[in-house]
Every structure is written in structure tokens, then in C-alpha cells.
C-alpha positions, 0 to 999 in steps of 0.5 A: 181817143176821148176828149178826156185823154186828149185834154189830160196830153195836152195838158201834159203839153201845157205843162211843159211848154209852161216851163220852157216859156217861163224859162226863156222869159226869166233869162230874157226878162233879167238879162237882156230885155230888162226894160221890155217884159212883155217882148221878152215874154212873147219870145218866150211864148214863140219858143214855147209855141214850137215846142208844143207844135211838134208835141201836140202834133205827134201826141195829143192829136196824133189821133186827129187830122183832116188836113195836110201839114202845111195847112194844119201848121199853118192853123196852128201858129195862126191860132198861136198867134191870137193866144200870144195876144190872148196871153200877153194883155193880162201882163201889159194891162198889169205893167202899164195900165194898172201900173205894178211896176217900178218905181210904182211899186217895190220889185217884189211886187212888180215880179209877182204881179208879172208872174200872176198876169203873164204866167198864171192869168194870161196862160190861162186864158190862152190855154182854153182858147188853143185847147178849143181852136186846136180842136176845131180848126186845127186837127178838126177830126179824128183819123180812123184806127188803121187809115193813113193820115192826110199827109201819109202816103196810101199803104203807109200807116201812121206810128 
């Protein structure tokens, strides 16, 4: 598969666990984690990580391997974890260093700069630091048309 159509699923990917991080980080953010928006966004980015795992895994670089499962999903959550960091600073900079939250600033101001930094900033960034780790530690290279996967047992070949 070509780099371009990798890039194009994982950006599918991209897409979709940005809903589903967005999702769980409005719910927690306006229930139950009112006063910790940045715990609330790293849950969010936790649940999404698990999502995009098992899609990234069995899509995006369902043509790449080099490593047995453990291993490989261990690389991953680990490279996941830095892009969590990666992701998370633009919003804790934006809350407690600069300073756009209330009473600062008004509750639109606040939400839109969070949604700016921890959505659109942050994601970004961590999104170009996972696409190129992915690749290089994680499913580091591509598995011949017809050869089993590391994890595959010899005669069975990969859907």
C-alpha cells in the first residue's frame, strides 16, 4: 500500500477518534469533571486511543508488521502516551499559562480557546508525531502480498 493511501485511512482514523475524544471530553468536561478540563480531555484522548488501535491495527497498517501483537501494542500506547502529553500541553498552556479561563475571561472565550488548543493545536501536533512513530516503531514495515503476519501462524494467511 502507498504511503498516500496509508496517510488518507489513517486520517480516516484521525477523523473518527476526533469525535469520539471530543465527545467523551464535552460529557466529562460539562458533568463530572467541571473543574479539571484537561483530566477530562486526557480520559477523552485514552478512549479514543483504544479506538484508534484496534482501527489503525486492522486498517491503516493492516499491510505492515514486523512485530508480534504484544510488542507492537505495547509501542503503540507508548507512542500514545507522548502524543497524550503532545496533545494536552496547548490546552494546559492556554488554561493556566496564558490564562483564558474564568473569571479571566467570559465562558465563550474560555470554550473556544479550549476547543482551539486541545482540539485543533493539540491534535494536531500529536497527530504528525503518531502518523510518523506509527510508522517507524510501530508497524515499521510492510508484510509481503501473500506472507503471514508475525503473529499469524504459518499457512494461515491475514484477511
Amino acid at each position: 500500500m502507498s504511503r498516500r493511501a496509508e496517510l488518507g485511512r489513517f486520517a480516516t482514523v484521525g477523523a473518527l477518534t476526533f469525535v469520539v475524544d471530543n465527545a467523551v471530553w464535552y460529557l466529562l468536561k460539562l458533568t463530572v469533571l467541571v473543574e479539571h478540563p484537561t483530566t477530562a480531555k486526557g480520559v477523552g484522548i485514552l478512549v479514543a486511543t483504544i479506538v484508534s488501535y484496534v482501527l489503525n491495527r486492522e486498517w491503516s497498517f493492516r499491510q505492515r508488521g514486523g512485530r508480534q501483537r504484544p510488542h507492537e501494542a505495547a509501542l503503540f500506547f507508548a507512542v500514545s502516551a507522548a502524543a497524550l502529553v503532545v496533545n494536552v500541553t496547548p490546552l494546559y498552556l492556554s488554561r493556566y499559562v496564558v490564562g483564558l479561563q474564568r473569571p479571566h475571561v467570559d465562558l465563550l472565550t474560555q470554550e473556544v480557546a479550549d476547543f482551539v488548543s486541545g482540539s485543533v493545536l493539540g491534535v494536531a501536533l500529536a497527530m504528525v508525531w503518531r502518523f510518523w512513530a506509527f510508522r517507524r516503531w510501530v508497524f515499521p514495515s510492510a508484510v509481503p502480498a501473500g506472507s503471514p503476519a508475525p503473529d499469524t501462524p504459518q499457512g494461515a494467511s491475514r484477511p
